[in-house]
C-alpha positions as CSV (number, residue, x, y, z in Angstrom):
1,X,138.0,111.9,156.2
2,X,137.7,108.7,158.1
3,X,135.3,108.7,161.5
4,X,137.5,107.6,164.9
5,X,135.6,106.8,167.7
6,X,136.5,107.3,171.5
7,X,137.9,104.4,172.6
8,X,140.1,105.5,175.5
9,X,140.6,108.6,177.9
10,X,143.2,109.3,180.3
11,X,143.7,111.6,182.5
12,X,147.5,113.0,184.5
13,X,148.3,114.6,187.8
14,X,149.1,117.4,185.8
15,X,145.4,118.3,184.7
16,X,145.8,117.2,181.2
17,X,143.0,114.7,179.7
18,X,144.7,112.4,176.2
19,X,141.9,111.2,174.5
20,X,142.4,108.4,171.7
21,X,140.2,108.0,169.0
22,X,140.3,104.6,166.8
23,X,139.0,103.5,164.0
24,X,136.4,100.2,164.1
25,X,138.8,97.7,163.3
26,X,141.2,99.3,166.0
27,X,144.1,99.6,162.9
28,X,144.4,103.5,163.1
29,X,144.4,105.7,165.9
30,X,144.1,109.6,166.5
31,X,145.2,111.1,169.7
32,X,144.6,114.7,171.4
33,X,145.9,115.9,174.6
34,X,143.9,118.9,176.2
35,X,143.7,120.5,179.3
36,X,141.2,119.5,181.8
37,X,139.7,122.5,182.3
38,X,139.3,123.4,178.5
39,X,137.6,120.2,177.6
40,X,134.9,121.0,180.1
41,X,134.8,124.5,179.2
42,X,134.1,123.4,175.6
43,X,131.3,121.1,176.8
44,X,132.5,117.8,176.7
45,X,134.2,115.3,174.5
46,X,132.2,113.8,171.4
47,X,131.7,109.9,171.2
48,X,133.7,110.3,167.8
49,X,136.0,112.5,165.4
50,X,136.6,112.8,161.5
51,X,140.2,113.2,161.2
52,X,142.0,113.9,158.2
53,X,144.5,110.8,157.0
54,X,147.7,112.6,157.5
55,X,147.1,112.9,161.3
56,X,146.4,109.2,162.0
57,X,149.0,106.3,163.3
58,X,149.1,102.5,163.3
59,X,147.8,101.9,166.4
60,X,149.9,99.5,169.0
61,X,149.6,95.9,167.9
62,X,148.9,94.8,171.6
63,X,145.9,97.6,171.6
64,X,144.2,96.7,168.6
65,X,142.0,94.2,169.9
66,X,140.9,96.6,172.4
67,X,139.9,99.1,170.4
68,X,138.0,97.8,167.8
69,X,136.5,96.5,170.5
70,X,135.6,99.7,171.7
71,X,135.6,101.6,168.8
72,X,132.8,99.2,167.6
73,X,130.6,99.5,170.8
74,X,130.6,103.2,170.7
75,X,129.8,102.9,167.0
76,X,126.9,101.1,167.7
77,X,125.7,103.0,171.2
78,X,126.4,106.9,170.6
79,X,125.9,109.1,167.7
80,X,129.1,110.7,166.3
81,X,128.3,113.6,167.6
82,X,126.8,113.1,171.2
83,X,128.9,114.3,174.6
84,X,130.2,111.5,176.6
């Protein structure tokens, strides 16, 4: 299973959080959506994911830059496993 890191997190009027997780060259993404309340109730959101292939997709050509980007910095700042 590949590792996906956090590389974006939005939240709706609605109380729903979607969190996207991509992998370090920003190709392949893996996103969640959860209710606000339960991702605080469950102590926070990890800095990254293993996610079987199955449940990942291409991310969007104009994003991929992006997340590398970001995929990369958390990579290199946070333990998989850390809340942040």
């Amino acid at each position: 299973m590949p590792t996906l890191w956090l590389v974006d997190r939005e939240f709706d009027s609605k109380g729903l959080v979607r969190l996207t997780y991509a992998t370090t060259d920003g190709e392949r993404t893996y996103t969640k959506e959860l209710a606000e309340q339960r991702l605080y109730a469950s102590g926070g959101v990890t800095a990254a994911t293993e996610v079987d292939e199955d449940a990942l997709e291409a991310a969007a050509e104009a994003e991929r830059e992006r997340f590398a980007a970001e995929a990369q910095r958390m990579a290199a700042d946070h333990d998989p496993d850390e809340t942040v």
